[in-house]
Every structure is written in C-alpha cells, then in structure tokens.
mmCIF file as Biopython writes it, N, C-alpha, C and O atoms, coordinates in Angstrom:
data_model
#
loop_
_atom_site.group_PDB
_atom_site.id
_atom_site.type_symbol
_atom_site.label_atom_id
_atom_site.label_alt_id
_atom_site.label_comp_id
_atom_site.label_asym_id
_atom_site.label_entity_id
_atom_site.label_seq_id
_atom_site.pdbx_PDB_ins_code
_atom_site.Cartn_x
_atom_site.Cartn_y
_atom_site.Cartn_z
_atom_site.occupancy
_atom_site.B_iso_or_equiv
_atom_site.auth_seq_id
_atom_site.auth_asym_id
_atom_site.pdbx_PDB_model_num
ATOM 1   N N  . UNK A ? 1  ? -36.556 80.464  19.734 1.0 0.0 1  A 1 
ATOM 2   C CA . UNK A ? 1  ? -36.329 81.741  19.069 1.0 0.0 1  A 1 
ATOM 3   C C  . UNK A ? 1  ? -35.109 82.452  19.640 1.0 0.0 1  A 1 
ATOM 4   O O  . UNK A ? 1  ? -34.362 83.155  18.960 1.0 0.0 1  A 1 
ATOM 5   N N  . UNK A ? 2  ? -34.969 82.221  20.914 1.0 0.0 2  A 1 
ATOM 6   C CA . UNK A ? 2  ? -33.582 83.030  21.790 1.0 0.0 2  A 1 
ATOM 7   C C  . UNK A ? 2  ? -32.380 82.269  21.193 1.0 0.0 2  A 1 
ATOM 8   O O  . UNK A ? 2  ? -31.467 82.954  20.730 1.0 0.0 2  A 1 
ATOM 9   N N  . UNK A ? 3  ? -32.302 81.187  21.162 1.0 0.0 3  A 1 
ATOM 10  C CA . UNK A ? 3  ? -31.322 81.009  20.391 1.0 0.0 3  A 1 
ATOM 11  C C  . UNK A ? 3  ? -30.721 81.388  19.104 1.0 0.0 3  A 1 
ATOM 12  O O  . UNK A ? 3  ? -29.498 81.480  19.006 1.0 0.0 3  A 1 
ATOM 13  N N  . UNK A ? 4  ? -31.786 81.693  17.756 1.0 0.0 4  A 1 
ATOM 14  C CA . UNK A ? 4  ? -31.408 81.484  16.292 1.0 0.0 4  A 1 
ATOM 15  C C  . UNK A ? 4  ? -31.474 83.319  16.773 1.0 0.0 4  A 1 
ATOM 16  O O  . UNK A ? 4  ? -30.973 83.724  15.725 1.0 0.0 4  A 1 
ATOM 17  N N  . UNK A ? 5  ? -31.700 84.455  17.484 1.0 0.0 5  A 1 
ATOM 18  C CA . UNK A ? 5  ? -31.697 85.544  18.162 1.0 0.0 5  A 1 
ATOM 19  C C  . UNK A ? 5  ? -29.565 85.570  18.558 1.0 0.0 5  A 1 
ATOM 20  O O  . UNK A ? 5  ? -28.526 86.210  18.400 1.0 0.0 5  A 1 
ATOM 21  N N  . UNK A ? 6  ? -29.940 84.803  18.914 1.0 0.0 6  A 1 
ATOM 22  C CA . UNK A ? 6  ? -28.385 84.916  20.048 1.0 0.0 6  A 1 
ATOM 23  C C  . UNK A ? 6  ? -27.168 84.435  18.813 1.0 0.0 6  A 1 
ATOM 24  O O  . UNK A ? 6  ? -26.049 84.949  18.814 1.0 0.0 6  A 1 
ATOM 25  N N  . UNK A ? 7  ? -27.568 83.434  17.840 1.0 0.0 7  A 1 
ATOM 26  C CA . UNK A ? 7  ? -26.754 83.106  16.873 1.0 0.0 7  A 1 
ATOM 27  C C  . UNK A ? 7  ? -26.386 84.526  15.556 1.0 0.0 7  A 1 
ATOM 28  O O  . UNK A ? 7  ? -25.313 84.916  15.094 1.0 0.0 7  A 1 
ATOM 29  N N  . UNK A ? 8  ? -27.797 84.966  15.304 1.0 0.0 8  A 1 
ATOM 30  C CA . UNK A ? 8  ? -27.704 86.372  14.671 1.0 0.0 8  A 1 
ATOM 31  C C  . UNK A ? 8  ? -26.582 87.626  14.839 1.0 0.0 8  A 1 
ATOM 32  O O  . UNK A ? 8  ? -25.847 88.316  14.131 1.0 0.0 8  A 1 
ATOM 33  N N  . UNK A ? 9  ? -26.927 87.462  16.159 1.0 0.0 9  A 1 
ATOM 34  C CA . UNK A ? 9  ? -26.638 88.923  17.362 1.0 0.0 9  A 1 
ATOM 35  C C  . UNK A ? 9  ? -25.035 88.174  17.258 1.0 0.0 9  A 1 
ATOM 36  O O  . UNK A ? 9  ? -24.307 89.157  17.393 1.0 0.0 9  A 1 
ATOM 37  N N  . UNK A ? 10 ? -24.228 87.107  17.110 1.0 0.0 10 A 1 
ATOM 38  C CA . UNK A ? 10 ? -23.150 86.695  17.473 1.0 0.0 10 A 1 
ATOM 39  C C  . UNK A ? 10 ? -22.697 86.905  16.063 1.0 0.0 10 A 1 
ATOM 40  O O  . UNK A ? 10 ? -21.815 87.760  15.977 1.0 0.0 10 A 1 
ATOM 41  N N  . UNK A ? 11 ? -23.147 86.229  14.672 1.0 0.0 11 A 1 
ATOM 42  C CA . UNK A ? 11 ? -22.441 86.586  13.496 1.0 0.0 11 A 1 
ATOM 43  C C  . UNK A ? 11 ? -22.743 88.238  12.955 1.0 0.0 11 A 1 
ATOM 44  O O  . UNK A ? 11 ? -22.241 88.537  11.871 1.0 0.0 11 A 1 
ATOM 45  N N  . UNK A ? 12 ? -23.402 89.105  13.558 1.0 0.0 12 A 1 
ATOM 46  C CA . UNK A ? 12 ? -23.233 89.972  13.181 1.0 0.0 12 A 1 
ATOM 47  C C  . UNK A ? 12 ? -22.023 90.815  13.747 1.0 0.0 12 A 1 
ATOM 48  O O  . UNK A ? 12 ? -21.262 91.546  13.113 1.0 0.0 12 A 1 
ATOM 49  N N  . UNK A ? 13 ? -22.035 90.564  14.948 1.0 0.0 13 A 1 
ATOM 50  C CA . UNK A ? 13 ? -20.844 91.155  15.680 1.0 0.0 13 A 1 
ATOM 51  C C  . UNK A ? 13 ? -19.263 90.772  15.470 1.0 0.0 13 A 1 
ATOM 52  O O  . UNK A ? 13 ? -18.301 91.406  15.903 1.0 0.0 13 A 1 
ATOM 53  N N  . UNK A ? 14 ? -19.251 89.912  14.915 1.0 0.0 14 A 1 
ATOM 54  C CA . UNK A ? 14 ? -17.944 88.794  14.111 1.0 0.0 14 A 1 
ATOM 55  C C  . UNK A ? 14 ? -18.229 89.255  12.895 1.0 0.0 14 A 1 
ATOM 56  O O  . UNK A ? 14 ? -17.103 89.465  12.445 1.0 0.0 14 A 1 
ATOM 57  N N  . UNK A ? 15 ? -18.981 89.547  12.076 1.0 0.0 15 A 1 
ATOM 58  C CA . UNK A ? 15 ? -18.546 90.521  10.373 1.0 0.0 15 A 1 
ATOM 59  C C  . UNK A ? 15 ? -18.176 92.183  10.757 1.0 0.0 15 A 1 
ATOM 60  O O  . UNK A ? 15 ? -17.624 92.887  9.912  1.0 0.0 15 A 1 
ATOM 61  N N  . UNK A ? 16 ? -18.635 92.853  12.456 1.0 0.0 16 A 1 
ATOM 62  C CA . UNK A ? 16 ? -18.322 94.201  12.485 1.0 0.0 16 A 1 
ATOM 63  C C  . UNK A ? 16 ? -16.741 94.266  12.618 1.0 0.0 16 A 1 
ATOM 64  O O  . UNK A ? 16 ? -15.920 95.038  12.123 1.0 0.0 16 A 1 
ATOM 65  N N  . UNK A ? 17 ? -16.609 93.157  13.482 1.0 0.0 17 A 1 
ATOM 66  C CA . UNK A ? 17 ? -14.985 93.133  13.877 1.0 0.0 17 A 1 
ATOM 67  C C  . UNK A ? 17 ? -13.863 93.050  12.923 1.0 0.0 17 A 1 
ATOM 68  O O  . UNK A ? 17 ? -12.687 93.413  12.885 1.0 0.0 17 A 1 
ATOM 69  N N  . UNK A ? 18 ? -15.026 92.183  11.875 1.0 0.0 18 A 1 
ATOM 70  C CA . UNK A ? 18 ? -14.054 91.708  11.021 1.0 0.0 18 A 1 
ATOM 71  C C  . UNK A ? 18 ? -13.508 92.710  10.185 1.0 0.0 18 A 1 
ATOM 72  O O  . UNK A ? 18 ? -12.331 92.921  9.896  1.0 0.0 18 A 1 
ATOM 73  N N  . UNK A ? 19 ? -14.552 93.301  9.835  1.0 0.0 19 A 1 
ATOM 74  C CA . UNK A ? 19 ? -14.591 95.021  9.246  1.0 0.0 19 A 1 
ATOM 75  C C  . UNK A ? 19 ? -14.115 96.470  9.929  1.0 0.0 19 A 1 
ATOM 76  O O  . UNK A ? 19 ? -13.951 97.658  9.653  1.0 0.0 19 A 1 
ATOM 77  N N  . UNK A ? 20 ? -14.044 95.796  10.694 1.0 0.0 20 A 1 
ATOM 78  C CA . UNK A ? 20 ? -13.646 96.953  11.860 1.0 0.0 20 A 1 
ATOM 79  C C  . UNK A ? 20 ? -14.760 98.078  11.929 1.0 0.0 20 A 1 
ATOM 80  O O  . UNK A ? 20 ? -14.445 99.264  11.821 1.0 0.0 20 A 1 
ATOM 81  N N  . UNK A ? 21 ? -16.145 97.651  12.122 1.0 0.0 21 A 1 
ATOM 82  C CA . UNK A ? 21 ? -17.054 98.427  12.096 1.0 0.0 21 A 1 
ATOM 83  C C  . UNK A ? 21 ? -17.325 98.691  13.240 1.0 0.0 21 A 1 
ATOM 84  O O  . UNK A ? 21 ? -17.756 97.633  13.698 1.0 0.0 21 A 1 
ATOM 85  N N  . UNK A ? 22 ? -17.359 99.742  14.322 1.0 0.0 22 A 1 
ATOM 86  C CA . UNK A ? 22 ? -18.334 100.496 15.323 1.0 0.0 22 A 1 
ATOM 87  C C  . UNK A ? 22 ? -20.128 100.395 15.199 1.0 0.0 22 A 1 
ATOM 88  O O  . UNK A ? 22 ? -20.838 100.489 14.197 1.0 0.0 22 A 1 
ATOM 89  N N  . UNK A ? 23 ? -20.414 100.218 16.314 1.0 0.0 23 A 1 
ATOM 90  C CA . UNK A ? 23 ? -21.863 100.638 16.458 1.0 0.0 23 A 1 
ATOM 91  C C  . UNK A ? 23 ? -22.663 101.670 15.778 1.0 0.0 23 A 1 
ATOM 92  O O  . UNK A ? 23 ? -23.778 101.654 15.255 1.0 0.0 23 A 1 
ATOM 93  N N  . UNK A ? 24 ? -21.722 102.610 15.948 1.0 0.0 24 A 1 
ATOM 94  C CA . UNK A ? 24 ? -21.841 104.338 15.395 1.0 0.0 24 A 1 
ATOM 95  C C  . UNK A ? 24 ? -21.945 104.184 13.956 1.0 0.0 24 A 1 
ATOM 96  O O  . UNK A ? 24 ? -22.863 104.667 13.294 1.0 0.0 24 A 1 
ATOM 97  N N  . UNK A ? 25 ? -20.740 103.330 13.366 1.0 0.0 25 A 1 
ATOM 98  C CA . UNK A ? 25 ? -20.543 103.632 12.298 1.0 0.0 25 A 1 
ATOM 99  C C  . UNK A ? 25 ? -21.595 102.742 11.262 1.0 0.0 25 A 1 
ATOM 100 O O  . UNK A ? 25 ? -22.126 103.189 10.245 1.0 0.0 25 A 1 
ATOM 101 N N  . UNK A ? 26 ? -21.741 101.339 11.823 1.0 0.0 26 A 1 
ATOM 102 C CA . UNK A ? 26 ? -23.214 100.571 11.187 1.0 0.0 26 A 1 
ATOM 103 C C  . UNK A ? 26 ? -24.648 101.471 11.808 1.0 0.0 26 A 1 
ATOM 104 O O  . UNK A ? 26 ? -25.695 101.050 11.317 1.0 0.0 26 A 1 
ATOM 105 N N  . UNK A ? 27 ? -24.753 102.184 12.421 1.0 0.0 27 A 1 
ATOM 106 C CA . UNK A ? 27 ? -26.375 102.934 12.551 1.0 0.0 27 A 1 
ATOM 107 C C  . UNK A ? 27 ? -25.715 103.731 11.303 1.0 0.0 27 A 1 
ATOM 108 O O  . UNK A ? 27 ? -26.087 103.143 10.287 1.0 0.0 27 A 1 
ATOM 109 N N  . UNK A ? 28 ? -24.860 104.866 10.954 1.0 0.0 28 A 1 
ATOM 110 C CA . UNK A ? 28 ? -24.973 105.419 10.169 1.0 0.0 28 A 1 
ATOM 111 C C  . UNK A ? 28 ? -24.794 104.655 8.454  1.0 0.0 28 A 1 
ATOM 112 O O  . UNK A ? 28 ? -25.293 105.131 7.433  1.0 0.0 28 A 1 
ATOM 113 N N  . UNK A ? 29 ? -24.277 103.874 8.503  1.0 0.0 29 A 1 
ATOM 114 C CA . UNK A ? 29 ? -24.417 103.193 7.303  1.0 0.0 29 A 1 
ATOM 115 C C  . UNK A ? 29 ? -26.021 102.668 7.192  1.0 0.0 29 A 1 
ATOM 116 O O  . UNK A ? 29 ? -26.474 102.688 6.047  1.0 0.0 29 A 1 
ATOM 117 N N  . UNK A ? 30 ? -26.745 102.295 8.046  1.0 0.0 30 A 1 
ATOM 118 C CA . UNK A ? 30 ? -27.962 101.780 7.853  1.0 0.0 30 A 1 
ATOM 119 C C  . UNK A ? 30 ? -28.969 102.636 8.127  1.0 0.0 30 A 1 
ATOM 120 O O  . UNK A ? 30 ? -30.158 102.408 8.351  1.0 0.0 30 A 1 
ATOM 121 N N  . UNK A ? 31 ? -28.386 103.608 8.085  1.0 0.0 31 A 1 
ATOM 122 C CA . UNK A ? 31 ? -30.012 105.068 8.556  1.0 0.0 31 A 1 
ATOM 123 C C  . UNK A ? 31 ? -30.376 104.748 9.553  1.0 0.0 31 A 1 
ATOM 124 O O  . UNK A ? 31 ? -31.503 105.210 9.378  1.0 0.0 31 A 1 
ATOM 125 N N  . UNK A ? 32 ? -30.468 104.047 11.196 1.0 0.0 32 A 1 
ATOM 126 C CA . UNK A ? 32 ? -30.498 103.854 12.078 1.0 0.0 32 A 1 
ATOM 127 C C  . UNK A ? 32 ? -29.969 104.403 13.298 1.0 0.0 32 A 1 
ATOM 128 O O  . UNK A ? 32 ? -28.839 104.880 13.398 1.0 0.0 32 A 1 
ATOM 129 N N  . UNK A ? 33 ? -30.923 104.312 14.336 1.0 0.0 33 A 1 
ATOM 130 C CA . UNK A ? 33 ? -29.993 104.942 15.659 1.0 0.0 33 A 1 
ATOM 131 C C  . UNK A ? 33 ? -29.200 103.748 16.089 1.0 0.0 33 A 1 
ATOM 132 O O  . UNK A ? 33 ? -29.322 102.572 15.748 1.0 0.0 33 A 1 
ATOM 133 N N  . UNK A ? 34 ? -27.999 104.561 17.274 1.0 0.0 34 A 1 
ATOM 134 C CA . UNK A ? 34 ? -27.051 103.235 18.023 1.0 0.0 34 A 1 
ATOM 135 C C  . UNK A ? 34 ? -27.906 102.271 18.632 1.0 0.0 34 A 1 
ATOM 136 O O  . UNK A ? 34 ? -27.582 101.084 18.653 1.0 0.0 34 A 1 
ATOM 137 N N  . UNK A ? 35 ? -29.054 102.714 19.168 1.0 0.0 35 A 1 
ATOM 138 C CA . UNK A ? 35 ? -29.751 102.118 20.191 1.0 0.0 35 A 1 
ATOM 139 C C  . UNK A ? 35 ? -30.896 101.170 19.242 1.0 0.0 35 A 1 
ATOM 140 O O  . UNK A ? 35 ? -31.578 100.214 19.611 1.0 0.0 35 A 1 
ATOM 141 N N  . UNK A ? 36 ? -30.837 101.648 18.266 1.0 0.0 36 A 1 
ATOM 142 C CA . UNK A ? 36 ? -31.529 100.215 17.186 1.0 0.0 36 A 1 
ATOM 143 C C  . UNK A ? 36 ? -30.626 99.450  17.003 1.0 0.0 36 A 1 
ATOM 144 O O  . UNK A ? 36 ? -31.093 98.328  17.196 1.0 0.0 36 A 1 
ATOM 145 N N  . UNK A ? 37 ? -29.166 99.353  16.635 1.0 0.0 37 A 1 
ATOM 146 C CA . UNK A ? 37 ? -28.437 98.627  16.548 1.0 0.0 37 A 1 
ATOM 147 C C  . UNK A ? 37 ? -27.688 97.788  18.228 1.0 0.0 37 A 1 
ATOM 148 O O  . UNK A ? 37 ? -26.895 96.852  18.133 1.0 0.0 37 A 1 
ATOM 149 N N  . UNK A ? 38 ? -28.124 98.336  19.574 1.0 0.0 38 A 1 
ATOM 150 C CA . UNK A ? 38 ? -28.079 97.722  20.542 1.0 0.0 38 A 1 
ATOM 151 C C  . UNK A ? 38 ? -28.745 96.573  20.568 1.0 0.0 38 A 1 
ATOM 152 O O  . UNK A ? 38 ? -28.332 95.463  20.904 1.0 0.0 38 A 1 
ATOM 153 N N  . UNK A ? 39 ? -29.753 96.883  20.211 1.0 0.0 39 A 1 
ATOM 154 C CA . UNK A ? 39 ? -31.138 96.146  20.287 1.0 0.0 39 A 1 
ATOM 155 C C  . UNK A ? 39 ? -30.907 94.728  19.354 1.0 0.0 39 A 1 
ATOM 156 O O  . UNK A ? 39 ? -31.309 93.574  19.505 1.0 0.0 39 A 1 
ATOM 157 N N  . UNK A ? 40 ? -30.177 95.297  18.462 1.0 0.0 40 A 1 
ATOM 158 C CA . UNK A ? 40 ? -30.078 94.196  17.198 1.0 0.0 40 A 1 
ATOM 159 C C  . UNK A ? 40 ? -28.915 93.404  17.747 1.0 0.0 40 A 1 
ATOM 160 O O  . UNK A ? 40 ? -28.922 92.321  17.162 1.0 0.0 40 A 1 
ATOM 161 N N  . UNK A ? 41 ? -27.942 93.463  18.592 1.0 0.0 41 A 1 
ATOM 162 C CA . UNK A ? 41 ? -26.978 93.121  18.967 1.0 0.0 41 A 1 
ATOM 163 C C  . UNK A ? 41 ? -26.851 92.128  20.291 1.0 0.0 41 A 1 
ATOM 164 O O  . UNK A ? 41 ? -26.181 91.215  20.775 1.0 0.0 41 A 1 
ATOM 165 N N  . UNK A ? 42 ? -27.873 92.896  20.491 1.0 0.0 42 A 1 
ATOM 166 C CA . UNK A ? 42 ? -28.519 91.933  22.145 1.0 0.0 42 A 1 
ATOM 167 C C  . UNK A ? 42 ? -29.120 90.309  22.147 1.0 0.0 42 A 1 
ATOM 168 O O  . UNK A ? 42 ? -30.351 90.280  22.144 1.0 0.0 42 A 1 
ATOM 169 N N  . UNK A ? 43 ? -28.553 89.168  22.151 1.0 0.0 43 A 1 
ATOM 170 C CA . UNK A ? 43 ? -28.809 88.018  21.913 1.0 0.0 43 A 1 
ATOM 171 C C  . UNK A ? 43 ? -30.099 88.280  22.737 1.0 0.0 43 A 1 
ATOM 172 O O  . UNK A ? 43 ? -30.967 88.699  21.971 1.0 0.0 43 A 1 
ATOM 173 N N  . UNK A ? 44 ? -30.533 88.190  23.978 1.0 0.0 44 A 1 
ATOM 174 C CA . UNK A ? 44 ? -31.710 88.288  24.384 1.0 0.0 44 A 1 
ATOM 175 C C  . UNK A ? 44 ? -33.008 89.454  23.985 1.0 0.0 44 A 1 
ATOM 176 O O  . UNK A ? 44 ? -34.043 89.538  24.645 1.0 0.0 44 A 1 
ATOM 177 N N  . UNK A ? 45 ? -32.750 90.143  23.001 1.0 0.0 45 A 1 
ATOM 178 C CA . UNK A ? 45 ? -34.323 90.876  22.784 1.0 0.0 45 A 1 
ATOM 179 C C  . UNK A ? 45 ? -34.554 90.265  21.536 1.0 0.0 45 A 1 
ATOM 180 O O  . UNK A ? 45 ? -33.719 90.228  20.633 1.0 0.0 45 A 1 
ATOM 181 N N  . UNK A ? 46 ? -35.794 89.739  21.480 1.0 0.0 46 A 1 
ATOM 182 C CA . UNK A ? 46 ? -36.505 89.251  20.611 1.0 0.0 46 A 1 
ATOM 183 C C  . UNK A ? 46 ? -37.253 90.001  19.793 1.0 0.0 46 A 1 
ATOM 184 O O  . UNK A ? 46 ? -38.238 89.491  19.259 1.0 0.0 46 A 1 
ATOM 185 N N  . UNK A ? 47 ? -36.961 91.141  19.593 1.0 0.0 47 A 1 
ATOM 186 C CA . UNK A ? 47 ? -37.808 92.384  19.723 1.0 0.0 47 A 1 
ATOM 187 C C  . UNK A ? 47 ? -37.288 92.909  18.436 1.0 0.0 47 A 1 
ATOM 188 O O  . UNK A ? 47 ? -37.505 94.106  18.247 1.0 0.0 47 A 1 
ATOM 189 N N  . UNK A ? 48 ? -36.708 92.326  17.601 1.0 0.0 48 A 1 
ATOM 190 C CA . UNK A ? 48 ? -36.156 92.808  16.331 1.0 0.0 48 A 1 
ATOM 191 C C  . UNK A ? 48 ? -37.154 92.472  14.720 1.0 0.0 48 A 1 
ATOM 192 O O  . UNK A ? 48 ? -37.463 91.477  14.064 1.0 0.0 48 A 1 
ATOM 193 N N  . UNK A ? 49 ? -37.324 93.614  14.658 1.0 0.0 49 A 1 
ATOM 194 C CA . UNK A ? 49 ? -37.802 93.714  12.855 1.0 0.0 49 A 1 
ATOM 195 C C  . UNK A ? 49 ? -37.187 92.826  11.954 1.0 0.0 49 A 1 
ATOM 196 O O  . UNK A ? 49 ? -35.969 92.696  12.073 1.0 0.0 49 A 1 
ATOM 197 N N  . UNK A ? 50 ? -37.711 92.248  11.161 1.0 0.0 50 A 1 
ATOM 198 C CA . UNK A ? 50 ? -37.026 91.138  10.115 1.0 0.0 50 A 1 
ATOM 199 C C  . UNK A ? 50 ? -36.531 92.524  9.349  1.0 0.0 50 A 1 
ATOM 200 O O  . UNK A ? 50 ? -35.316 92.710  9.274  1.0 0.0 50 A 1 
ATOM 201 N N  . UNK A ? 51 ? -37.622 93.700  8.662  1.0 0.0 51 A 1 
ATOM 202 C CA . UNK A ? 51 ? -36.967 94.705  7.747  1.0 0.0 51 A 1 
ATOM 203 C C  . UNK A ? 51 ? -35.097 95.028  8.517  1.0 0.0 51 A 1 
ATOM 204 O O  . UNK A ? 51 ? -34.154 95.360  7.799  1.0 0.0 51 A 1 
ATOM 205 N N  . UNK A ? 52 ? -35.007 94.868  9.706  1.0 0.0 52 A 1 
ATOM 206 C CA . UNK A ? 52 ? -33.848 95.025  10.805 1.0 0.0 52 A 1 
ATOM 207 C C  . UNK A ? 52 ? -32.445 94.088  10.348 1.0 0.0 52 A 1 
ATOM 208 O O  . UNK A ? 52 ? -31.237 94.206  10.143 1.0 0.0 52 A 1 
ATOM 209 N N  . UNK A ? 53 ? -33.343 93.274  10.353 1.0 0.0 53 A 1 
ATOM 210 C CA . UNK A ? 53 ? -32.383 91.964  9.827  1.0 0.0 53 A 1 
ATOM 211 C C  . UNK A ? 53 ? -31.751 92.199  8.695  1.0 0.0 53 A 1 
ATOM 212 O O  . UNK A ? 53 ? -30.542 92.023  8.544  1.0 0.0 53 A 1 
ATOM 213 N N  . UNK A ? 54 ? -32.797 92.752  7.534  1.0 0.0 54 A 1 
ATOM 214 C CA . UNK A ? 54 ? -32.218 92.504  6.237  1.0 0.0 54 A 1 
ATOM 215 C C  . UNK A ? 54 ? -31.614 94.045  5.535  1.0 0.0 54 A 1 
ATOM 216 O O  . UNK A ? 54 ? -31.235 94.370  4.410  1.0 0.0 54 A 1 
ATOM 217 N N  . UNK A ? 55 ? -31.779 94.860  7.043  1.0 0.0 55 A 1 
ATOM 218 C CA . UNK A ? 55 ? -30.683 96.035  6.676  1.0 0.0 55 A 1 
ATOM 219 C C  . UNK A ? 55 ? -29.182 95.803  6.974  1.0 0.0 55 A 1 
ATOM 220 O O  . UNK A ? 55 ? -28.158 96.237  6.446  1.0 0.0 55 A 1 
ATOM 221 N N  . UNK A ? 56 ? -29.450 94.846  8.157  1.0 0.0 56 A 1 
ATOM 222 C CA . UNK A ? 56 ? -27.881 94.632  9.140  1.0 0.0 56 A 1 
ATOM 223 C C  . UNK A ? 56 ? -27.164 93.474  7.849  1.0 0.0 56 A 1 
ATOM 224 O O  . UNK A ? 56 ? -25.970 93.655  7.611  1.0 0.0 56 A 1 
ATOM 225 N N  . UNK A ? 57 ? -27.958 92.232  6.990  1.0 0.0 57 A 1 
ATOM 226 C CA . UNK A ? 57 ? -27.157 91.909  6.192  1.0 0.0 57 A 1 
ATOM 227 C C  . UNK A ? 57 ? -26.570 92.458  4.850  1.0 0.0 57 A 1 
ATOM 228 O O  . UNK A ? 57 ? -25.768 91.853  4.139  1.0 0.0 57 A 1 
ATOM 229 N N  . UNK A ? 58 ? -27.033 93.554  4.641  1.0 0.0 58 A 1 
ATOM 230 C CA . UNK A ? 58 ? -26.448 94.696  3.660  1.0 0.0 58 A 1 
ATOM 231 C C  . UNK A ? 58 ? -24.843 95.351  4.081  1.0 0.0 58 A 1 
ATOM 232 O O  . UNK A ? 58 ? -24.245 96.317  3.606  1.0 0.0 58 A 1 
ATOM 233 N N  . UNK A ? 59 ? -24.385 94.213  5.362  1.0 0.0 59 A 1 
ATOM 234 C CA . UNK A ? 59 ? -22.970 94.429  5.410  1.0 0.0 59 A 1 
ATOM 235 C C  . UNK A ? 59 ? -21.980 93.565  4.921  1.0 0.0 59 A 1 
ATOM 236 O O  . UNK A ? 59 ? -20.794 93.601  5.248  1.0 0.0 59 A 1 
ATOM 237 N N  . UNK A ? 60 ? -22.612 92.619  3.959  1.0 0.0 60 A 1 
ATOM 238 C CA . UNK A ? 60 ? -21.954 91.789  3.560  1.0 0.0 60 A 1 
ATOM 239 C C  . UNK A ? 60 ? -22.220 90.277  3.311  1.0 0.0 60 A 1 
ATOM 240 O O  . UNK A ? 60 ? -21.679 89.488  2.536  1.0 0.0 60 A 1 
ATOM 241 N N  . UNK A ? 61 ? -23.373 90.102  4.346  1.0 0.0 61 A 1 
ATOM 242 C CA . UNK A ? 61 ? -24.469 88.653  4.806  1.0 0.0 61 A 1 
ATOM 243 C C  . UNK A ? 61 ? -25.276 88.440  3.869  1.0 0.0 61 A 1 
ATOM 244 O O  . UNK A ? 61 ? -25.584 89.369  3.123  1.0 0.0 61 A 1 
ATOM 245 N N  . UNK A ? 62 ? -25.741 87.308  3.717  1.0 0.0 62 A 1 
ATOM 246 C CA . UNK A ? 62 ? -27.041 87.568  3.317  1.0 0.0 62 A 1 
ATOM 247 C C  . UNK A ? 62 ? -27.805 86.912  4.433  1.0 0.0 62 A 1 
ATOM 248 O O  . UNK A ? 62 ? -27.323 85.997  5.100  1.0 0.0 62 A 1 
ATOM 249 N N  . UNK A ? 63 ? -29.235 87.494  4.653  1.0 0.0 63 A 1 
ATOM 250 C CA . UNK A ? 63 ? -30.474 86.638  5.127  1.0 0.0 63 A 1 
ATOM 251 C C  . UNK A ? 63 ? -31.353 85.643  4.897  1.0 0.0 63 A 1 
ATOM 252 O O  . UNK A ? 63 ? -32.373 85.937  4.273  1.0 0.0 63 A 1 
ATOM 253 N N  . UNK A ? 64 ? -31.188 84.491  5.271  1.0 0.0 64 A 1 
ATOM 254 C CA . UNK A ? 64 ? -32.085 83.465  4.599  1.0 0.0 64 A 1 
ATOM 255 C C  . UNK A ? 64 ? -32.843 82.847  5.804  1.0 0.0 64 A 1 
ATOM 256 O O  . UNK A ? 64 ? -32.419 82.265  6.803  1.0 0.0 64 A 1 
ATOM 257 N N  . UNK A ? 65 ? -34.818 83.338  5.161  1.0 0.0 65 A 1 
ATOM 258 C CA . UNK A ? 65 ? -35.079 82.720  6.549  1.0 0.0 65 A 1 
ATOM 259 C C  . UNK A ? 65 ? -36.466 82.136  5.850  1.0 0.0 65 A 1 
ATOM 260 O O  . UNK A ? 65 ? -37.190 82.776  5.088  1.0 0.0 65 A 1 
ATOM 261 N N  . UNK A ? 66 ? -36.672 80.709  6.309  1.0 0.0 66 A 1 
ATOM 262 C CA . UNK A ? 66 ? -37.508 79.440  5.727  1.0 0.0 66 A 1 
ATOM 263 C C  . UNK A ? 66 ? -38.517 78.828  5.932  1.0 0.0 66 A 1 
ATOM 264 O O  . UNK A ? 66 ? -38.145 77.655  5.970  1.0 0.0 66 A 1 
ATOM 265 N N  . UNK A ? 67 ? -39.333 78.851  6.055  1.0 0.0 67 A 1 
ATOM 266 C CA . UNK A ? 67 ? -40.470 78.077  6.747  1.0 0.0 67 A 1 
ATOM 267 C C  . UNK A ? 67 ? -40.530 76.654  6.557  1.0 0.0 67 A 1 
ATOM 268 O O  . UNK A ? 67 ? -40.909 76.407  5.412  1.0 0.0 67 A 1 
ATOM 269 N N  . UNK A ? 68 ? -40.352 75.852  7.086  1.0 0.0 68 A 1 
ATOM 270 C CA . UNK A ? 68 ? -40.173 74.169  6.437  1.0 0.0 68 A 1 
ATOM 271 C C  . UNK A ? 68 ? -41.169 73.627  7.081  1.0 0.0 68 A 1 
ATOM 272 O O  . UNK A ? 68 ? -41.424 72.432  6.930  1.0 0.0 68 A 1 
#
C-alpha cells in the first residue's frame, strides 16, 4: 500500500508543478485545509480518504482504482 501511496503523492505533485499550483492554492480549489493536502502529499501516510483522492484528481487526473 506505501508504495501505490508514494506513487500517488509523487504524480500529484508533478501535475501541481506542472500547473504551477501551491498547496494553498489546491486546498482552496478543493474546499480543503493545507494540512489535508500535506497529508495527501506525504508518500508515507496511509491515512488518506479515497473521497481525498477523487477531489485531488479534479485537477486534471483521473482516478482509477480496481479490484482484480
């Protein structure tokens, strides 16, 4: 799980850059505090809401997640 966590937390931070998005400025685009979006950013907390997930890909991502 720390991994497909740490892969998340890495392409999200590579679409902010790409966008030139701030921390500040994705909590306020997503109705969120900074410190929810720390959290979301942090390859090691496992501790993230899927609803989390599929606000942070409303920057452009989509979320696809599978049970096989």
């Amino acid at each position: 799980m720390a991994f497909f966590k740490a892969v998340i937390a890495w392409q999200l931070e590579q679409e902010m850059k790409a966008k030139k998005i701030s921390k500040v400025a994705l909590a306020e685009k997503l109705h969120t505090s900074r410190t929810q979006i720390h959290r979301l950013l942090d390859p090691a907390n496992n501790q993230v809401q899927l609803s989390s997930l599929i606000n942070a890909a409303a920057m452009g991502r989509k979320l696809k997640v599978e049970l096989v």
